[in-house]
Steps between C-alpha positions, in 0.01 A plus 500: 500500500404795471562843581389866399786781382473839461727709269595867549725770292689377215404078566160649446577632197670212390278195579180734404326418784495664882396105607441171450407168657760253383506160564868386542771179675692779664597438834647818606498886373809448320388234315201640439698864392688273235192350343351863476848574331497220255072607421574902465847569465530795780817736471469475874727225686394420878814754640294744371165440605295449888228257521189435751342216586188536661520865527887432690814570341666161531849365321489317173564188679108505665341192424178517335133391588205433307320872409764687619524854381878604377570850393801639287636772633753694250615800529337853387576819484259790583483884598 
């Protein structure tokens, strides 16, 4: 399937991109986190990060649906 992912802060920085459309078998946000793990190699693991589905926060357990948007969500720091 796929599905489009957005990037923010340092996974930004990292994958060089702020999105992508990737075509993928993951069935879930986790599995779909590790694949993104494997392609980039984020410092980032999932305790440390929020992600949206669809413009809704949602656990890493959400199954996924064809053209769904998932966004990263790591921490930053600001003033």
């Amino acid at each position: 399937m796929e599905v489009n992912i957005m990037y923010f802060a340092a996974m930004r920085e990292t994958a060089g991109l702020s999105e992508e459309k990737l075509l993928t078998d993951a069935t879930n946000v986790e599995e779909l986190f590790l694949e993104l793990m494997k392609k980039y190699e984020f410092k980032l693991t999932k305790e440390h990060l929020k992600v949206a589905v669809n413009e809704e926060y949602v656990p890493f357990s959400t199954k996924l649906n064809e053209n769904d948007t998932v966004v990263f969500i790591p921490p930053v720091a600001g003033g």
